[in-house]
C-alpha positions, -999 to 999 in steps of 0.1 A, spaced: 24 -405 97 48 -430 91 72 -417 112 47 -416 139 41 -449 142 77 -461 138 85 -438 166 55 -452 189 64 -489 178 102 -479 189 88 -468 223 62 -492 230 91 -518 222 116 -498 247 85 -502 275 79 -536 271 116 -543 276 117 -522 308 82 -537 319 98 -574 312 129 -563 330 104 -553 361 88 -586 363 116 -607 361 130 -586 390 98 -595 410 97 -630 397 95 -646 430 73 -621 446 46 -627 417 49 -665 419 43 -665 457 20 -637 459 -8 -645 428 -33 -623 444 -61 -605 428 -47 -572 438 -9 -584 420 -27 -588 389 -46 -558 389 -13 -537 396 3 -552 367 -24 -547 341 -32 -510 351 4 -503 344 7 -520 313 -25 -498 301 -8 -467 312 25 -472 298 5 -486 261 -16 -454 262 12 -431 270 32 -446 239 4 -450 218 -10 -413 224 23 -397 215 46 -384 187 40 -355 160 49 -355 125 79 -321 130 112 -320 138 109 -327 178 95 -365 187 73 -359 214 46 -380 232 17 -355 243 -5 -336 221 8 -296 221 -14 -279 251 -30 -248 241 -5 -221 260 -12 -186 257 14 -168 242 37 -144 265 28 -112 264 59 -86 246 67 -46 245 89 -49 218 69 -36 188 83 -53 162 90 -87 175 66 -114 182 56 -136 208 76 -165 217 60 -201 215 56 -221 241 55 -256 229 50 -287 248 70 -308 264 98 -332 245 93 -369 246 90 -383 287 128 -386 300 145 -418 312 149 -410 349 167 -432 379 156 -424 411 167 -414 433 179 -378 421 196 -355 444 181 -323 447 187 -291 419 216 -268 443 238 -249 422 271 -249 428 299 -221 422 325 -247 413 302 -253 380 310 -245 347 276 -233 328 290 -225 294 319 -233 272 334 -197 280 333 -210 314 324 -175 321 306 -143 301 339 -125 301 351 -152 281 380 -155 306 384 -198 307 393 -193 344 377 -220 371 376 -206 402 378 -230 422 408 -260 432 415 -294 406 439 -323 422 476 -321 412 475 -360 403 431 -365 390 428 -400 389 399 -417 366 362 -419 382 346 -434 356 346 -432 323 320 -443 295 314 -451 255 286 -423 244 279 -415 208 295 -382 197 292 -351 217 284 -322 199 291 -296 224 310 -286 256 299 -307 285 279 -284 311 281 -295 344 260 -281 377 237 -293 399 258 -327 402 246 -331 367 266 -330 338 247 -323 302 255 -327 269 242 -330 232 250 -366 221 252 -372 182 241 -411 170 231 -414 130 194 -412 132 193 -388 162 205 -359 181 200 -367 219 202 -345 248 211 -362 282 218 -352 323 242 -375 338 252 -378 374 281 -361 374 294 -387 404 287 -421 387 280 -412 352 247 -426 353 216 -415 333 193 -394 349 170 -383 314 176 -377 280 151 -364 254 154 -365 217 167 -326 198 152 -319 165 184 -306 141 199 -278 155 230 -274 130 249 -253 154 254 -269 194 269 -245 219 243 -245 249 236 -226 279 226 -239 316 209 -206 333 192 -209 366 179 -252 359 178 -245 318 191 -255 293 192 -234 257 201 -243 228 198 -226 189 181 -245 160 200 -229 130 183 -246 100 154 -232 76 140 -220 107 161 -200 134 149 -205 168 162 -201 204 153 -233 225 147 -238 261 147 -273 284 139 -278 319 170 -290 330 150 -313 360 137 -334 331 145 -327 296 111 -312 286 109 -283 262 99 -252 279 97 -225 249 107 -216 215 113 -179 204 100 -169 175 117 -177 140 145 -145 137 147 -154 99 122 -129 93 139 -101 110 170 -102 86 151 -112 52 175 -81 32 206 -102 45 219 -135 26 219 -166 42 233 -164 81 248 -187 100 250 -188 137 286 -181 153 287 -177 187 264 -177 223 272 -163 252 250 -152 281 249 -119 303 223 -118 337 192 -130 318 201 -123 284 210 -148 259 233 -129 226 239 -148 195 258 -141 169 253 -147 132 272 -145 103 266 -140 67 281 -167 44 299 -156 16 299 -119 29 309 -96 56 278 -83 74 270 -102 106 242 -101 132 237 -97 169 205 -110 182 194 -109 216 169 -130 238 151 -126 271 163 -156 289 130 -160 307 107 -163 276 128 -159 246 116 -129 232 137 -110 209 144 -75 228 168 -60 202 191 -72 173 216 -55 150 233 -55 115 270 -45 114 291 -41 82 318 -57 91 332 -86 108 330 -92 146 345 -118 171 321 -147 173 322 -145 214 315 -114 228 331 -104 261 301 -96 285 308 -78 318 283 -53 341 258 -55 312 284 -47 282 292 -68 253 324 -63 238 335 -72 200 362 -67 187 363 -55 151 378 -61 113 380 -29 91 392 -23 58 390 12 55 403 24 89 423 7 121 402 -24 140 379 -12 166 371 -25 203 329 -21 204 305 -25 233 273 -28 233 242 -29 259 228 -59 263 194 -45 274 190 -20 241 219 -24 219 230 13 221 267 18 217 279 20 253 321 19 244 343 24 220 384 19 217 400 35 187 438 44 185 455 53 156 486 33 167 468 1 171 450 -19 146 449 -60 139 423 -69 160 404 -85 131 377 -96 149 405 -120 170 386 -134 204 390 -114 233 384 -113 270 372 -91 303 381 -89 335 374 -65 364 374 -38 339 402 -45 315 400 -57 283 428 -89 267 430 -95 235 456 -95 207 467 -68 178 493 -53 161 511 -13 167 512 5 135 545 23 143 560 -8 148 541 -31 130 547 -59 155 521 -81 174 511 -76 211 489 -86 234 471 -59 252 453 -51 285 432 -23 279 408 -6 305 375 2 294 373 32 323 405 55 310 403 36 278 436 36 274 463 6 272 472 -7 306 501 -29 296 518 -44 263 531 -79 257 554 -81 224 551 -117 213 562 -134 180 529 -144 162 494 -146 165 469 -164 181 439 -164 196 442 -181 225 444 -159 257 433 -171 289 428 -150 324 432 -162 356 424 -145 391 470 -132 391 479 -144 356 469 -143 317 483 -173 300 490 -169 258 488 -200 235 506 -190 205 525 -211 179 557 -188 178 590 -188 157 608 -213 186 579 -236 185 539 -244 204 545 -219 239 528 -209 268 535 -180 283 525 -172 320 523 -127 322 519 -109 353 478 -98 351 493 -61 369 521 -55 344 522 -78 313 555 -88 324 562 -124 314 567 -148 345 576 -181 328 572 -195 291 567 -230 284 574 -250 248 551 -277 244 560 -307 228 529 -304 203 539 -308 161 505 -288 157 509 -248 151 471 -245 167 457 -259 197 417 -264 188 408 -255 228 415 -230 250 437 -237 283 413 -234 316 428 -217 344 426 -227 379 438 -209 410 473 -224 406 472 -251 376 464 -246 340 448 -273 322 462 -279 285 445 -296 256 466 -312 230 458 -308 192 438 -329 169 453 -366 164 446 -370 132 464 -333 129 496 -346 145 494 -382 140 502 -383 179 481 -392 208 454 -372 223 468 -360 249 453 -333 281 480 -318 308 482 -301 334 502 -271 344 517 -255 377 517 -222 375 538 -214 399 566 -234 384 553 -235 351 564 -275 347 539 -297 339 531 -318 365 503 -342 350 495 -361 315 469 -382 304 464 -402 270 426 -403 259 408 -425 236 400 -401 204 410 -380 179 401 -349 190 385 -333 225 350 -320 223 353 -284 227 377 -286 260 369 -296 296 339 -291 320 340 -288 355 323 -292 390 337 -293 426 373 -305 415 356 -331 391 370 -329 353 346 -334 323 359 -343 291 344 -352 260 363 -369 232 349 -375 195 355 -410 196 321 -413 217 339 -415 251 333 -392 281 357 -389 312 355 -377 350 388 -369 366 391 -362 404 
């Protein structure tokens, strides 16, 4: 309770401010204008912004500022899985009119993937010289920046509380923001004007905001229940396929992991899964197939997909000549499969293009180590791997394998933390950790054609937040210093 009225004392302070603000900005007006009418405006709004602060807050996780409505709980087939909750809205968001209307835009990126097929390929064109737009001190962001709707999102990180807030991606400014209880695990989702996010505490719940305003619009059921013979699990990986939302989950301290999946419409659980063994923590998701790739101890590492509407087995890649996928990240594109492993006749590490119609390999790429960084653009697939000659990219023909140009970098770190992002003809490249290298933060920019680098740019911070965003040419970054960047 005392929590409650902190929080309302907090807010009813943060409204007088903005109410104090207000009628110094209309001084002059109310000095020349002390009409009955002027005074009767100004106390009906100070009543409605008292009650709305003084009629809010709840003693759980999520500050909010309405009492919970009584919602009927959506109806579900699944037999063994209950209803989802539909809770009420977060706390009011800070809003600046005017807002542009919601338009989605195909030179978006909607999740940190940038795409379900796990590809890190932007469609769409990025300057060959970005120059600074604005730039901004935020507290720490959590997760990828999400950008759409010429808003950007992202999970801000202060001590006392995690914030979620929709910026306008052209100035910066703040549209909303609305206060997260702990989620302990912060990749999100935007899906048709959501936002979804996964609480992975005591309780293990999938969340989902109105991206127009920050207010909560549903929370599935608590999946804890559904795994109570496994140990304790920990969430992995999120990635979205038409309106399904599959999380992963591991088991700490053991091998098993879980696949859960959500309706993104209402959360309901439709299906999950227990595997034996480990898994990558991104599936691959293309025409309604998840693919995993698999570690095995008694037999060779397997390629698994799965149906996202049931979870029946829907593909499997087994070869006896080709093992060392152990649960490595992968990708899919039109029908072929990327991802790294080792031959057993050989013993020597490749990166393959397998299709998942003959099932068979399409192409081979001998490299010198491993590493999990592949990335797949519309005519190339670009390999980040920290090789015997040093940090290289390599640029392969997508058709063949064949290797069109390799890069060194001049990076002291053996692993790059982010993906590179393809673009129609550039490849943007994230520098390692600072405090890894004791060298400067540092984001490129590649021309694929040439393979040269063509642009650099030092950023404030240790360490980027989880790679780059983008929408219409702009480019997000987030760095864990607190700062946030727009590039055009």
């Amino acid at each position: 309770m005392g929590k409650r009225r902190t929080d309302q004392k907090n807010g009813i302070q943060e409204y007088v401010y903005l109410l104090n603000n207000l009628l110094k900005k209309h001084e002059k007006q109310f000095m020349m204008k002390k009409t009955f009418i002027s005074k009767i405006v100004v106390l009906m709004l100070i009543a409605t912004i008292l009650s709305g602060c003084i009629s809010g807050g709840d003693d759980g996780d999520e500050a909010t500022t309405t009492a919970p409505p009584t919602t009927a709980a959506p109806t579900t087939s699944a037999p063994t899985t209950a209803a989802p909750t539909t809770a009420a809205p977060t706390q009011p968001p800070t809003t600046v009119p005017p807002t542009p209307a919601y338009v989605h835009s195909e030179c978006s990126t909607l999740f940190m993937n940038q795409d379900s097929g796990n590809t890190r390929y932007y469609d769409c064109e990025i300057s060959d010289n970005p120059q600074e737009v604005w730039s901004q001190g935020i507290g720490l962001p959590l997760n990828y920046i999400l950008a759409d709707y010429e808003r950007a999102f992202y999970i801000d990180a202060a001590p006392s509380e995690h914030t979620l807030r929709c910026l306008d991606v052209e100035s910066g400014d703040l549209y909303w923001k609305t206060t997260l209880p702990f989620l302990g695990y912060y990749d999100m989702i935007l899906y048709e004007e959501k936002l979804y996010v996964f609480k992975d505490g005591e309780e293990k719940t999938l969340i989902c905001y109105d991206a127009h305003d920050g207010s909560m619009l549903w929370t599935s059921e608590d999946i804890t229940e559904l795994f109570s013979g496994i140990g304790s699990l920990m969430a992995n990986g999120m990635n979205r396929g038409d309106d399904r939302i599959l999380l992963t989950l591991g088991e700490m301290g053991g091998e098993r992991n879980v696949i859960c999946v959500f309706d993104a419409n209402n959360g309901e659980v439709l299906w999950h899964k227990t595997v034996d063994y480990h898994i990558s923590l991104y599936p691959a998701i293309e025409n309604g197939v998840a693919y995993f790739t698999t570690f095995l101890w008694e037999e060779n590492d397997k390629i698994i997909g799965y149906d996202i509407d049931n979870g029946t087995t829907s593909y499997v890649y087994s070869n006896p000549n080709v093992s060392g996928f152990n649960g490595r990240q992968l990708a899919v594109s039109d029908g072929k499969i990327y991802t790294q492993g080792q031959r057993m006749d050989d013993y020597e590490t490749y990166a393959f293009c397998i299709s998942t119609t003959s099932n068979t390999i399409v192409w081979q790429h001998e490299v010198d180590r491993w590493g999990d960084n592949i990335t797949v653009g519309n005519d190339h697939v670009f390999l980040a791997i920290y090789e015997m000659r040093g940090q290289i990219i390599t640029c392969l023909d997508k058709s063949n394998g064949r290797e069109v140009w390799s890069m060194p970098l001049d990076f002291s770190s053996n692993v790059l933390r982010n993906f590179p992002i393809a673009t129609p003809d550039k490849l943007v490249v994230f520098g390692p950790p600072q405090y890894d290298t004791e060298e400067p933060l540092r984001v490129l920019i590649i021309d694929i054609a040439s393979g040269e680098e063509i642009w650099r740019k030092i950023l404030d911070g240790n360490d980027i937040a989880r790679g780059a965003s983008f929408f219409e040419g702009k480019i997000l970054i987030g760095t864990d210093r607190g700062k946030i960047y727009c590039f055009e």
